[in-house]
C-alpha positions as CSV (number, residue, x, y, z in Angstrom):
1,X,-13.7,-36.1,6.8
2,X,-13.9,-32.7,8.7
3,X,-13.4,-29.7,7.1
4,X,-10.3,-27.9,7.7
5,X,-10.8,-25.2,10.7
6,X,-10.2,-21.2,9.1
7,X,-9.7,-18.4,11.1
8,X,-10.6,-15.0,9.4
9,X,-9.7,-12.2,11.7
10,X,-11.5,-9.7,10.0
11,X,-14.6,-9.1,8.1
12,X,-14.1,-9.4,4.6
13,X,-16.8,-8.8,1.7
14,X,-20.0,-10.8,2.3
15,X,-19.5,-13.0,-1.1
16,X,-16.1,-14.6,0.2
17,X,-16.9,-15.1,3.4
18,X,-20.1,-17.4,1.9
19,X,-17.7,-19.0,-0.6
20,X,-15.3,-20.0,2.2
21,X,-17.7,-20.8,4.7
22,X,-19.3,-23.3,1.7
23,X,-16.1,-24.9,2.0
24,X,-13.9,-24.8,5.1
25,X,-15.2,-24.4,8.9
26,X,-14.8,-20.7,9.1
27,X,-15.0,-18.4,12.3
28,X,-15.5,-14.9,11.9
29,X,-14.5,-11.8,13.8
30,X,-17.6,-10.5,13.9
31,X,-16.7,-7.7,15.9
32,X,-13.8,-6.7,13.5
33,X,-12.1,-5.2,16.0
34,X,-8.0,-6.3,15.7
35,X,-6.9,-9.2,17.1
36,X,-4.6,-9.2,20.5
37,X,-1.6,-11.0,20.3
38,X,-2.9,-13.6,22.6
39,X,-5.8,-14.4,20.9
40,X,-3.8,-14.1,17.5
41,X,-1.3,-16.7,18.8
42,X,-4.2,-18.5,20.2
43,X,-5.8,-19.3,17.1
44,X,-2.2,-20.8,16.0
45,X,-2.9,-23.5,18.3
46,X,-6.9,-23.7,17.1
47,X,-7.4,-23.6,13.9
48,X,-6.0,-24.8,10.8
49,X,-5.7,-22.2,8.7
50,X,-5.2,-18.4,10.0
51,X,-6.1,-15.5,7.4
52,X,-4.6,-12.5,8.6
53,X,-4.2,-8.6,7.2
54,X,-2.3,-5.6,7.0
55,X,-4.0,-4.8,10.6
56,X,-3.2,-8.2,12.0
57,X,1.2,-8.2,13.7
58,X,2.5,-11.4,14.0
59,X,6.0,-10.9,14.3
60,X,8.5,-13.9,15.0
61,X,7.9,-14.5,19.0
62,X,4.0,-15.3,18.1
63,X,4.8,-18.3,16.3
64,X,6.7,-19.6,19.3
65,X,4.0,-22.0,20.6
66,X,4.7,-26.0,20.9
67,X,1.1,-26.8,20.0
68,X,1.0,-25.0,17.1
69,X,-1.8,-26.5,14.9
70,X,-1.9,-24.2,11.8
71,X,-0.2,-25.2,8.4
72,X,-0.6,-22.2,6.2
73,X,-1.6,-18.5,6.6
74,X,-3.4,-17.1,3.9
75,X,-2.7,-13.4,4.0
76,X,-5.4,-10.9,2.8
77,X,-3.1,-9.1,0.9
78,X,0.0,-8.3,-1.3
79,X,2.2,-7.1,1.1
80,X,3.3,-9.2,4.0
81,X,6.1,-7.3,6.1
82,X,3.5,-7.6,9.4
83,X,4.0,-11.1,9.1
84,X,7.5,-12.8,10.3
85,X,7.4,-15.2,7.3
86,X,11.4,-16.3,7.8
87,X,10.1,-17.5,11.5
88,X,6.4,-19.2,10.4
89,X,8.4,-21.2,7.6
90,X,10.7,-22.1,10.3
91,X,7.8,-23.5,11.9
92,X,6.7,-25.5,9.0
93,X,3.8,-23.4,8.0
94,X,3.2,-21.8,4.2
95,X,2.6,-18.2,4.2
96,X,0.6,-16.9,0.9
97,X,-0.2,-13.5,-0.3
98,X,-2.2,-12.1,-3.1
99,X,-0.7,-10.3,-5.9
100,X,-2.0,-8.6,-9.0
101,X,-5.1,-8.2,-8.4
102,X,-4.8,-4.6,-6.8
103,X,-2.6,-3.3,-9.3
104,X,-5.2,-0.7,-11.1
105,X,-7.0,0.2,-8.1
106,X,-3.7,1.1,-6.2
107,X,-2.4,2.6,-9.2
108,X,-5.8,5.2,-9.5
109,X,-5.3,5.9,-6.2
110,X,-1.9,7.5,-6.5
111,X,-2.6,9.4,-9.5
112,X,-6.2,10.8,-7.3
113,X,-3.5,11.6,-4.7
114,X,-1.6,13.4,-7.1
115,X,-4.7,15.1,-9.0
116,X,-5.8,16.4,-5.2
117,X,-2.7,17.4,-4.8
118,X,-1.8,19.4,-7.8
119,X,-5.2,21.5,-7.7
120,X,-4.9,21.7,-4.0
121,X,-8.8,19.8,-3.7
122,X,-8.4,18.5,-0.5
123,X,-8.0,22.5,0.8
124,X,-10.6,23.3,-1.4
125,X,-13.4,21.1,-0.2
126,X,-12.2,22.1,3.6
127,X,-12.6,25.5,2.5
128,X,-16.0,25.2,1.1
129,X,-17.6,22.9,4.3
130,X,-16.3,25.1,6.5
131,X,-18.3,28.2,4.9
132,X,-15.3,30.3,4.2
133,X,-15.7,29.7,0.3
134,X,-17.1,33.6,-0.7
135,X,-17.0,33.5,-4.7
136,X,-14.1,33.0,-7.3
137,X,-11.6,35.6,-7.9
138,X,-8.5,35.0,-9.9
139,X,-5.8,34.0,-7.4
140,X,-7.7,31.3,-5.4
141,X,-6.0,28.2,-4.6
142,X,-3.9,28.2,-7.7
143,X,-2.6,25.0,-8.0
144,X,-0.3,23.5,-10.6
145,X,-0.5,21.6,-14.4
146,X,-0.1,18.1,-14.5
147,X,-0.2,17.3,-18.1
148,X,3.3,17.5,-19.3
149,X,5.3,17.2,-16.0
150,X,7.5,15.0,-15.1
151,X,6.5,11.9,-12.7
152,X,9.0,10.0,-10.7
153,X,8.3,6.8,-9.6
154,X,10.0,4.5,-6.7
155,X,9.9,1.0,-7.6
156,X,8.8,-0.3,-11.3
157,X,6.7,-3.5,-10.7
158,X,3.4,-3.8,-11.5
159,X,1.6,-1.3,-9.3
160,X,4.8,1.4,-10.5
161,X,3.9,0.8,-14.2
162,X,0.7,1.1,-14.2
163,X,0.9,4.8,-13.1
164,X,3.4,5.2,-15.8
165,X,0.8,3.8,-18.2
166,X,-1.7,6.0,-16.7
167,X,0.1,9.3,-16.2
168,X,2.0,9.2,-19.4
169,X,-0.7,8.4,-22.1
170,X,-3.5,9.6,-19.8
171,X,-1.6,13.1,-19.2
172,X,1.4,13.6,-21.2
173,X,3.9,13.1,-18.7
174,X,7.3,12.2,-18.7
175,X,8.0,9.3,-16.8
176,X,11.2,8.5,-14.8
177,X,11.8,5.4,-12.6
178,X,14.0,4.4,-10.0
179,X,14.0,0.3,-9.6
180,X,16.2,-2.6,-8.5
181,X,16.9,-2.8,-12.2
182,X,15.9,-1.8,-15.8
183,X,12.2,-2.8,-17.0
184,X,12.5,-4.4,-20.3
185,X,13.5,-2.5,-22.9
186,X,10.0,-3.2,-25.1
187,X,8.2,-1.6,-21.8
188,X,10.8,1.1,-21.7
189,X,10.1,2.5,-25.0
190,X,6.4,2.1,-25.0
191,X,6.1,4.4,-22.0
192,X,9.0,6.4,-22.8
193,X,10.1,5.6,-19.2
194,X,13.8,6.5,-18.6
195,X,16.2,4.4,-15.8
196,X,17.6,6.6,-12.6
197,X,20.3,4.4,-11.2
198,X,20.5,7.0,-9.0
199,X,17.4,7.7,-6.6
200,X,18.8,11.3,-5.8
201,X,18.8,12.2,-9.2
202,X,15.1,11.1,-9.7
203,X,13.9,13.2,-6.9
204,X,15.5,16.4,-8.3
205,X,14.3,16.3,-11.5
206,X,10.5,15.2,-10.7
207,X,7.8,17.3,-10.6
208,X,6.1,14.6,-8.7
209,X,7.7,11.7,-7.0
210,X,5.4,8.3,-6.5
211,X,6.5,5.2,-4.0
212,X,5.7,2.0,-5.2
213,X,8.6,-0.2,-3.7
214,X,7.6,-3.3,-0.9
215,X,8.4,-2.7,2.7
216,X,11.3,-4.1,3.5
217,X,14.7,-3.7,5.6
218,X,16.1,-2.3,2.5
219,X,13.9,0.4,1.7
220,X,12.8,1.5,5.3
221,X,13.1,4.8,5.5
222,X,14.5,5.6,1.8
223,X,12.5,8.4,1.5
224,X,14.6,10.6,4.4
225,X,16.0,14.0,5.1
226,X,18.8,13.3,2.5
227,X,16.7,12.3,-0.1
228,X,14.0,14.8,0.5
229,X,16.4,17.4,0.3
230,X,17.1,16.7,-3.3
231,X,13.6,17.3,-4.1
232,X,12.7,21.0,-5.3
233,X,10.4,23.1,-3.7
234,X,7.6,22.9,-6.2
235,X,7.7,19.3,-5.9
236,X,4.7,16.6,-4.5
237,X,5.7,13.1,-2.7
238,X,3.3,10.6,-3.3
239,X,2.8,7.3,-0.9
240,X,0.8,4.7,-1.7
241,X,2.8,1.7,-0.7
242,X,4.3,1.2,3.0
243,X,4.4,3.6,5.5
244,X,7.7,3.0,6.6
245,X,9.7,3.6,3.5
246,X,8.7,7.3,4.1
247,X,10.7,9.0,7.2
248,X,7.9,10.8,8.3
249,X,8.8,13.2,10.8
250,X,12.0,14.1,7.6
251,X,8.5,14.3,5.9
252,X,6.6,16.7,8.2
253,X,9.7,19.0,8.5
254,X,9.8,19.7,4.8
255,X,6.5,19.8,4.4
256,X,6.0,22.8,7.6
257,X,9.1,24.5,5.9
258,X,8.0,24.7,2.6
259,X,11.0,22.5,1.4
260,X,8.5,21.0,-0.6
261,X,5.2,21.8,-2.3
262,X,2.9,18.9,-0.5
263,X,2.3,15.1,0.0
264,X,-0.1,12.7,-0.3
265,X,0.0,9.8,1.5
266,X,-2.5,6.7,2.0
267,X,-0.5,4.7,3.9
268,X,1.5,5.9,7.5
269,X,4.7,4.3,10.0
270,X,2.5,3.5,12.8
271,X,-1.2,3.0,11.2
272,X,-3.6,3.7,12.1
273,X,-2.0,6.6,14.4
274,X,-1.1,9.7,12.1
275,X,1.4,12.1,13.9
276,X,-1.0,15.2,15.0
277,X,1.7,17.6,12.9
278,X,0.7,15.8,9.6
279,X,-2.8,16.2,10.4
280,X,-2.3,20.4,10.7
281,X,-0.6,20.5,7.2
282,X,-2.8,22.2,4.2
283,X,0.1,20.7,2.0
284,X,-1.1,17.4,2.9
285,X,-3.4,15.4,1.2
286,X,-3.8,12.3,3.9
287,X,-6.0,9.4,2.8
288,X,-6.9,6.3,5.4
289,X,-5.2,3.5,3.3
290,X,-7.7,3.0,0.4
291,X,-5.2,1.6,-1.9
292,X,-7.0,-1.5,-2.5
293,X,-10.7,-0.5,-1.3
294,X,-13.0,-1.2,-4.6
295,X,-15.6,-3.9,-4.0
296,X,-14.1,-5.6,-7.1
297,X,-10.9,-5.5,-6.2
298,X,-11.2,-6.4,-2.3
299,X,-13.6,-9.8,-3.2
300,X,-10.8,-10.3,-5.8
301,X,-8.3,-11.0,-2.4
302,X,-10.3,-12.7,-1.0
303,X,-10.7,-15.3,-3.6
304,X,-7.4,-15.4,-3.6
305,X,-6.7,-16.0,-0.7
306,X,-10.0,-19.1,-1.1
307,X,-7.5,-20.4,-4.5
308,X,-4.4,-20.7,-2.0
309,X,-6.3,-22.7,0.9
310,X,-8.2,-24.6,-1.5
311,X,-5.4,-25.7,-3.6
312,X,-2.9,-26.4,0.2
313,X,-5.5,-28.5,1.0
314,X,-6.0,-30.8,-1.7
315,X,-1.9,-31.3,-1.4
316,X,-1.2,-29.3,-4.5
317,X,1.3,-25.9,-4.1
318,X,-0.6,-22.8,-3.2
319,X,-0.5,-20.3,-6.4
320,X,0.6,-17.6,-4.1
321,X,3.1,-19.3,-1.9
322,X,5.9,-17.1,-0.1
């Protein structure tokens, strides 16, 4: 019997692409360079199995092909909102993701973000490369305390308490959360974490606000003018999740008006394209989407996404299935 056909289109760490090469017939992009939506919709009609990224559209039209020879896609990744999944299960294919096993490494990334932000490091080491660093003196790039503020945070699932867990018994800080519903009461307590029905009311009383939440047609563009505005001056915004749950020109307004104290974001609306304002902005700290990028954590994906096809394959449910 043949193995089944897999398309990865894009380089992933050198250990999973040998364990799913020892397995499946895998082609590479060895140019990793993103695909077109030809040759994306193409490799519907090629291969059997198409593993796609964060980097890789495929809204609903690219799944309108007759010869369509692919049964699942194995996404490299948790999130999955560049992938029309309504329309590919329409087509009889299973979609897959892979969660937990970015949880920590997206989790130490926000509280970087929010370390860099608070004691103003990204300025600083501009500062210093540029050669205008001449000495200390007592009012340079005076940032602000962390330990014993109070953190915010946008969506409580896994990635959202782990910062809690982080920030609060790492630093002292008071956590608040804003989710779809409580967190269990036992979680509650052990992080001291206290429920904002009200996202408005989180943002004003947050030294620091975090978004954790999925993409999604709920929670695109949550973070907006309105809500902003609730946020005080001294206050930091914190992205780590989707780019499009942030307004971001609402975002660069506040940010060039002093509304509020600075952002840091790692993930952008139209990636990889950053709006040239954002770029000008001391007050923001700007990271190319590094949420996940460990060498543990990004074989770790890739192995899930190796458990999915392998378990689709031998006719049992994929542990990740959409």
């Amino acid at each position: 019997m043949s193995k089944p056909k897999v398309l990865i289109t894009r380089r992933w760490p050198e250990a999973v692409e040998k364990a799913m090469a020892a397995i499946f017939d895998v082609t590479l992009n060895i140019d990793d360079e993103p695909m077109s939506r030809a040759a994306l919709q193409q490799a519907l009609r090629n291969y059997d199995a198409v593993c796609p990224c964060v980097t890789d559209s495929m809204p609903e039209d690219l799944f309108a092909v007759d010869d369509c020879k692919t049964r699942i896609i194995g996404n490299y990744g948790v999130g999955f909102n560049h992938i029309a999944v309504d329309a590919a299960k329409a087509k009889g294919l299973v979609v897959t993701n892979t969660p937990d096993v970015l949880t920590d490494a997206t989790a130490d990334l926000a509280m970087t973000l929010m370390l860099m932000l608070a004691r103003r490091a990204g300025e600083g080491e501009r500062q210093l490369r540029a050669g205008k660093w001449h000495g200390w003196y007592p009012t340079h790039l005076m940032g602000t305390q962390v330990t014993g503020k109070t953190l915010g945070i946008v969506g409580m699932g896994r990635i959202g308490q782990a910062m809690a867990e982080k920030a609060h018994f790492g630093f002292g800080m008071r956590i608040l959360y804003h989710n779809r519903k409580p967190i269990p009461p036992a979680e509650s307590r052990r992080l001291q974490a206290e429920y904002c029905a009200e996202l408005t009311w989180l943002m004003s009383k947050s030294d620091f606000v975090a978004i954790h939440c999925p993409s999604s047609p709920l929670t695109r563009h949550m973070i907006n003018e309105k809500t902003l505005g609730y946020m005080r001056p001294d206050a930091f915004l914190i992205n780590t999740s989707r780019g499009d749950v942030v307004e971001e020109q609402a975002l660069i307004k506040f940010l060039e008006k002093g509304l509020i104290a600075g952002a840091g974001l790692d993930v952008y609306e139209q990636e990889p394209r950053v709006p040239e304002a954002l770029l000008k902005l001391e007050n923001a700290v700007l990271l190319p989407h590094l949420g996940s990028a460990t060498e543990e954590i990004r074989v770790a994906m890739g192995m899930r996404v190796l458990g999915n096809l392998n378990a689709f394959f031998n006719g049992e449910p994929p542990p990740d299935q959409l």
